[in-house]
Each structure stands twice: as structure tokens, then as C-alpha cells.
C-alpha positions in Angstrom: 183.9 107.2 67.4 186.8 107.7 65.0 188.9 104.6 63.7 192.3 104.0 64.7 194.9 101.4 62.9 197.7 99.8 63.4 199.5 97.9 60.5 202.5 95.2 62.2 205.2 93.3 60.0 205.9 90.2 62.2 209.1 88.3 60.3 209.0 84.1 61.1 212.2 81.9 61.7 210.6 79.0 60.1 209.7 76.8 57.2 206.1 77.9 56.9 205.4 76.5 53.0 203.1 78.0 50.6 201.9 76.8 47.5 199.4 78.9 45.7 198.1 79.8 42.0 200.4 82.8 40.6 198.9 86.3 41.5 196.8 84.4 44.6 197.4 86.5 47.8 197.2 84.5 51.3 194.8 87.1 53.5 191.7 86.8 55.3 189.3 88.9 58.0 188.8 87.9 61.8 187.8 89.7 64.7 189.6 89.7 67.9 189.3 91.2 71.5 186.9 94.2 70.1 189.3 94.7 67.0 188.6 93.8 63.4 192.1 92.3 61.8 193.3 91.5 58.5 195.9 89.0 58.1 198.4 88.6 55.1 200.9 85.9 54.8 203.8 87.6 53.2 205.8 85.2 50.8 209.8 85.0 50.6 211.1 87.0 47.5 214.1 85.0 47.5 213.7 81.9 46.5 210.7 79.7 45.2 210.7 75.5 43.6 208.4 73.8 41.7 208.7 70.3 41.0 208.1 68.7 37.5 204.3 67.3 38.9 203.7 70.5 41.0 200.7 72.4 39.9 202.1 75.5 41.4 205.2 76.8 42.7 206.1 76.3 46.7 207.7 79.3 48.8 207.8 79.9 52.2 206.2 82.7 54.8 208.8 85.1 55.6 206.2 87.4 57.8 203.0 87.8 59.0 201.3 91.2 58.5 198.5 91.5 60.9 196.2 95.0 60.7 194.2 95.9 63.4 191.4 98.3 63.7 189.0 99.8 66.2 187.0 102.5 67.3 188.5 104.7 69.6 187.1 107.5 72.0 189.1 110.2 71.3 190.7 111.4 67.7 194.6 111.7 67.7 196.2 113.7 68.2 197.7 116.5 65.7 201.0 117.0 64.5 201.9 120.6 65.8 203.6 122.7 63.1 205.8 124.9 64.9 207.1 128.5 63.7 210.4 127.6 62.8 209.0 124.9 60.7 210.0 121.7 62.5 207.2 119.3 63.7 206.2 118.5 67.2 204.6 115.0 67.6 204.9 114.4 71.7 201.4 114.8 71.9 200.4 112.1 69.1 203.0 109.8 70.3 202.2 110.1 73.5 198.7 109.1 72.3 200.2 106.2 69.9 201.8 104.6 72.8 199.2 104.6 75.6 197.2 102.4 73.1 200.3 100.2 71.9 200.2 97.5 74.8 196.2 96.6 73.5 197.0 96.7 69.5 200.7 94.9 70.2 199.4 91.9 72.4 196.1 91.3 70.6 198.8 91.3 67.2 200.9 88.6 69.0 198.2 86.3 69.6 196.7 86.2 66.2 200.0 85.9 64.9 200.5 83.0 67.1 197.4 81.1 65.7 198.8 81.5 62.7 202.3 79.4 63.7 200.1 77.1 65.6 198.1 76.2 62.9 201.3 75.8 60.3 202.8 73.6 64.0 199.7 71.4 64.3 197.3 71.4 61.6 200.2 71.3 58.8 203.0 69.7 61.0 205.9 72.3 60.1 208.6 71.7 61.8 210.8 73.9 64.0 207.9 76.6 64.7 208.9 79.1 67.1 205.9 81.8 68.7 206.5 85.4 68.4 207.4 86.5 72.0 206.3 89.3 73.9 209.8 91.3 73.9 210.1 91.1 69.9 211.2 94.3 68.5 208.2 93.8 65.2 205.6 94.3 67.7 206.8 97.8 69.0 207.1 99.6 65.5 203.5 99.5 63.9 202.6 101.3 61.4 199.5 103.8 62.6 196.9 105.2 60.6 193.9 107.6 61.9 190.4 107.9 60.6 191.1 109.0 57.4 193.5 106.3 56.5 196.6 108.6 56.6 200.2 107.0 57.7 201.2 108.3 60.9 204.4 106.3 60.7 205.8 103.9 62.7 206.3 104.0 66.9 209.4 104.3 68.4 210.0 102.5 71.3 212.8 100.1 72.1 211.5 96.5 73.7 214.2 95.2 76.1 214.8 91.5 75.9 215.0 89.6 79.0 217.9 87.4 79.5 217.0 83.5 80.4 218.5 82.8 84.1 220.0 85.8 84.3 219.5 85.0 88.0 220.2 81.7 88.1 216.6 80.5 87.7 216.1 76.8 87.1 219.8 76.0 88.0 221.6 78.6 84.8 225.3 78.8 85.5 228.0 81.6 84.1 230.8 80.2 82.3 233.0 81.7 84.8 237.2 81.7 84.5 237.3 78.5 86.8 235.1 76.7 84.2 237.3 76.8 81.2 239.2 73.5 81.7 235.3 71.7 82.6 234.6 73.2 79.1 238.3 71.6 78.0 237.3 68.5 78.7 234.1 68.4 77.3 235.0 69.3 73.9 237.0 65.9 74.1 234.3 63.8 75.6 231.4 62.1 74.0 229.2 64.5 71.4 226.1 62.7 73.1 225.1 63.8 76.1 223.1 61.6 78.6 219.7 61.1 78.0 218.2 62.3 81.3 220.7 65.6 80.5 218.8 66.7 77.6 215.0 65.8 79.0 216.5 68.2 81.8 217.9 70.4 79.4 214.2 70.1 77.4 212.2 70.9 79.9 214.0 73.7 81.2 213.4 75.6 77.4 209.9 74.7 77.7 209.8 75.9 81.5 211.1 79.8 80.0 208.8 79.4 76.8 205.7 79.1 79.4 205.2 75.9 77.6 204.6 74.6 81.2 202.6 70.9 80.4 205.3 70.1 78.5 207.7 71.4 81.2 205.9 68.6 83.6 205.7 65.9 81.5 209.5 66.3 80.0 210.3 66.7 83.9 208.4 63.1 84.7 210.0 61.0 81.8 212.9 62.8 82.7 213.0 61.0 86.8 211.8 57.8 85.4 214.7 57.3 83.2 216.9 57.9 85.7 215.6 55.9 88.7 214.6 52.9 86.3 218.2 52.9 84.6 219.7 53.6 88.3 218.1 50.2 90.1 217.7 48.2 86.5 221.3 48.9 84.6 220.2 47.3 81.5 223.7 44.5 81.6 222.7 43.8 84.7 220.6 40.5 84.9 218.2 42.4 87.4 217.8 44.4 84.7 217.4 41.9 82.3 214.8 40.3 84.4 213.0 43.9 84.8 212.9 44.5 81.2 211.3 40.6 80.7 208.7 41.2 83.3 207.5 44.8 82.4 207.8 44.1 78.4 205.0 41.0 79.3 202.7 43.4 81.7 204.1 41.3 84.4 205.1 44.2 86.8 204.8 48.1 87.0 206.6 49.9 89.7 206.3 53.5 90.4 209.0 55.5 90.7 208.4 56.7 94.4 208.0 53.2 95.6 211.7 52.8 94.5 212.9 56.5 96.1 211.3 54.9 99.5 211.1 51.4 100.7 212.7 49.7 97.7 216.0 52.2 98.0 215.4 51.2 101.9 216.3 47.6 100.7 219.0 47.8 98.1 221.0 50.7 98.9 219.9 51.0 102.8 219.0 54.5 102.1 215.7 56.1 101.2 215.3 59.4 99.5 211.7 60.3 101.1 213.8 59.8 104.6 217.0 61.7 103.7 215.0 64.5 101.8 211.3 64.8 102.5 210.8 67.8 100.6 212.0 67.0 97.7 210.5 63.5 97.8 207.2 65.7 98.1 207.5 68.0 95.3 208.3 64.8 93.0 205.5 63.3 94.4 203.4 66.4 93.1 205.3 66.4 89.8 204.1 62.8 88.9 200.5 63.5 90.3 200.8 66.5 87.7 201.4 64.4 84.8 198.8 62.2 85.5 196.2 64.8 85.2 198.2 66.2 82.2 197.6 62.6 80.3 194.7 61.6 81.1 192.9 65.8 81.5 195.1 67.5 79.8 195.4 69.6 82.8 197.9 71.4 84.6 196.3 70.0 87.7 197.1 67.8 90.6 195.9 67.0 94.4 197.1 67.0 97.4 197.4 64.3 100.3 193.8 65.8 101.6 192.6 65.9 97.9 192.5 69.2 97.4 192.8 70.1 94.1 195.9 72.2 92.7 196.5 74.5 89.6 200.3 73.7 89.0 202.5 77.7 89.2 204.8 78.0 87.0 207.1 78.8 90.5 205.8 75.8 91.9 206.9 73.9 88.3 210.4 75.5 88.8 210.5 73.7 92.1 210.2 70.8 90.5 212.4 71.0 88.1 215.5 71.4 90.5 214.0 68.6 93.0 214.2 66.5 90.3 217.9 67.9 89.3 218.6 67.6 93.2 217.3 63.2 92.5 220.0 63.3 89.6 223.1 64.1 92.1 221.1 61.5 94.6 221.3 59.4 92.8 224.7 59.5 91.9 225.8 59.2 94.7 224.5 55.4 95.5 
């Protein structure tokens, strides 16, 4: 069966350092879904540094260049030469892009190893993964059997919007909004800590990064429910902070949504809201399984056992927003 390649430039929006001997290029073989690939780290041109101890000069990765190959049934197409001299290549793009999707996605995952190893292994900050809608993965360069450049495809990758309908509570800055957005540019620069673990996990939530989503969602009701019955100048707060610091108490967060509210505020969120109370109870029976597994698991009240859905997640997320206004209002 004859070869077919495909050759993608994938640029990187982080610090991904190199340092390596002059002349020393960064490439290497794997194999991958039935496709052999070469990988090349390709280093910035612009700038380089080299300290006075350094034994070689440090630059960054400013793309990844990953090259795929694999047998294919069929040969591609030809390039028709028509009489008036012009070229027709419907027929060998047509064939170039009924094999993209394979060659594109199989190029975004080793990609991704790579960032994930400079992310974990290396521990470079700010490392984002290549997403499915970037315009580098619909624009390899091909190559047939021979080795010959095809050129590049030609297909336009449509980027979807985040809560463009209002998933995960998204709101327009609509003409009514302007004085809100007034008076926050003379308000505090820090916003409140349970904002921005909200905030947090809602990115993770659209990066499929769903573990995270969970357990920034779980610190996230903690800190508020904890701050909301043990204000920290508060000398039941005070006496909180003494116990728990000394292992003297531990109190879960739904027994103070239910009998302990019950008490204090003569209100009880599992009474007033039930479903919600439920999906926070799954939320926190979610992270459990999360710390101690590692997995995006939890049980029911019969013990069934759950895979956590990134709709069921995004649930959650606004049960726990709908806790924050709760909340509030005691």
C-alpha cells in the first residue's frame, strides 16, 4: 500500500525552555494509532541567553512539528492538467480531506504529550494544550509515496465561542450592565475568593479538564459555607479555627446545609432546595473518589457506582453557584 504524509507546524503560547549543544536538533521517532511520527521541537529565532556558568545557550519552543505517516489503500489522487493549462485538484483534495480528521487528531495528541511533559515532568509554567479548533491542525503539509509536496489543505476550522449559550452561568455585557461594570472598576482589584475558585473551575469545566472542574468546585463550597457559619472575627469562629487546627472537630459541609443551618439560621438548604442539596451531595462524593482514586467517580444513595458527565459536572457547578446566592441571603 502506498505511503501517505502529512507534515503539521503546531506554534505554542508558552515558555517551553531549551538548552542544547549548538547545531543539536530536538527530534525523535514514535508510533501512534497505526502511524509512524517524527517530532521536532522548533526553537525561537528571536531571541536566545546564556549565562556566564551556562554550558550552552537557553531558548524557547516556538512550535512543534509533528510528521505523520502511514500506509494507505488507495494512491492519491492526480492533479488533472486541463487544456487551457490551469490545474484541477478537486479530486486530490477531496482525497486529502476525507483522511484529515485521522492525521489531524492523532497530531494533537502527540503534540499534547509533548506540553504535558514540558507541564509535569519539567514544571513549565502557563502550558496551554493545542485545542481541537486550532487553525495549525487544518493546514498540513501532504506528501504522497514519492515524497513529493502536495501543499498544504485548505480548510477553515471554526472556533466555538465559550457560553455562547449561557452554559455554566456566561452573561452578555448587555447596555443595562454598564454602570455594574462602572462600579466595579472603582471597587476592590481582589475579587472574593470563592469568585475566582468559581471562576476556576468554570475554565477548567470548557477545557474538559473535568477532575479539576470537581475538585475546584468542592474547595470552592467549603470556603463559603465554613466562612458563612465561622466569620473568622467572630469568636465562634475563633473557637472553630482552635478546635479544627488541634484535630478536635471536623464537620462536613452538608451537615451544616441541613440540621446545623436548621439551628442557627432556622432554615435548612436540603429542605428549601432538595435538588440542589443532592447534586452537592454528589459533587463532594466526587471528590472523594478524585483524592483518594483519582477518579471521576462517585455512588449513589443505593451504591451504585457513577462515571461523573461532564453535563452532570455543569450541574454542579451552578448548584453550587445557586448555595452562593443561598447563602447570601442568611
Amino acid at each position: 500500500m502506498p505511503l501517505l504524509t502529512a507534515r503539521f507546524e503546531l506554534p505554542i503560547h508558552a515558555a517551553c525552555l531549551l538548552q542544547l549543544p549548538d547545531g543539536t536538533v530536538a527530534d525523535f521517532q514514535t508510533t501512534h494509532t497505526g502511524f509512524t511520527a517524527t517530532v521536532r521541537l522548533l526553537p525561537s529565532e528571536s531571541w536566545r541567553q546564556k549565562g556566564k556558568d551556562d554550558p550552552n545557550w537557553t531558548t524557547s519552543v516556538w512550535a512543534i512539528e509533528v510528521t505523520l505517516t502511514r500506509d494507505d489503500p488507495n494512491d492519491v489522487p492526480e492533479v488533472i492538467q486541463q487544456p487551457d493549462g490551469t490545474r484541477d485538484l478537486t479530486q486530490q483534495g477531496a482525497f486529502l480531506l476525507s483522511r484529515l480528521d485521522e492525521y489531524k487528531s492523532a497530531a494533537r495528541e502527540i503534540a499534547n504529550k509533548v506540553l504535558d511533559f514540558f507541564r509535569y515532568c519539567l514544571l513549565t509554567p502557563s502550558v496551554r494544550r493545542i485545542v481541537r479548533w486550532d487553525q495549525a491542525l487544518a493546514s498540513p503539509v501532504w506528501y504522497n509515496a514519492r515524497g513529493e509536496d502536495l501543499g498544504p489543505s485548505r480548510v477553515l476550522m471554526a472556533q466555538p465561542v465559550p457560553g455562547i449559550r449561557g452554559e455554566l452561568g456566561i452573561q452578555k455585557l448587555t447596555q443595562n450592565r454598564l454602570p455594574d461594570l462602572l462600579q466595579y472598576l472603582n471597587a476592590s482589584d481582589e475579587p472574593p475568593l470563592e469568585l475566582a475558585l468559581l471562576s476556576d473551575a468554570q475554565t477548567a469545566w470548557f477545557e474538559d479538564s473535568l477532575r479539576r472542574t470537581v475538585l475546584e468546585l468542592a474547595i470552592c463550597a467549603e470556603v463559603m459555607v465554613k466562612r458563612r457559619f465561622f466569620a473568622a472575627a467572630s469568636p465562634a469562629g475563633a473557637a472553630f479555627d482552635y478546635l479544627e487546627d488541634r484535630s478536635k472537630v471536623s464537620v462536613r459541609v452538608l451537615e451544616l446545609l441541613d440540621p446545623i443551618a436548621a439551628e442557627a439560621f432556622a432554615r435548612s438548604y436540603r429542605t428549601e432546595f432538595p435538588d440542589h442539596y443532592k447534586r452537592i451531595d454528589f459533587l463532594f462524593r466526587c471528590r472523594n473518589k478524585i483524592a483518594h482514586r483519582g477518579e471521576l467517580t462517585y455512588r449513589d444513595d443505593s451504591g451504585q457506582s457513577h462515571q461523573a458527565t461532564k453535563t452532570e459536572i455543569a450541574e454542579w457547578w451552578a448548584s453550587v453557584a445557586h448555595l452562593r446566592a443561598w447563602l447570601g441571603s442568611l
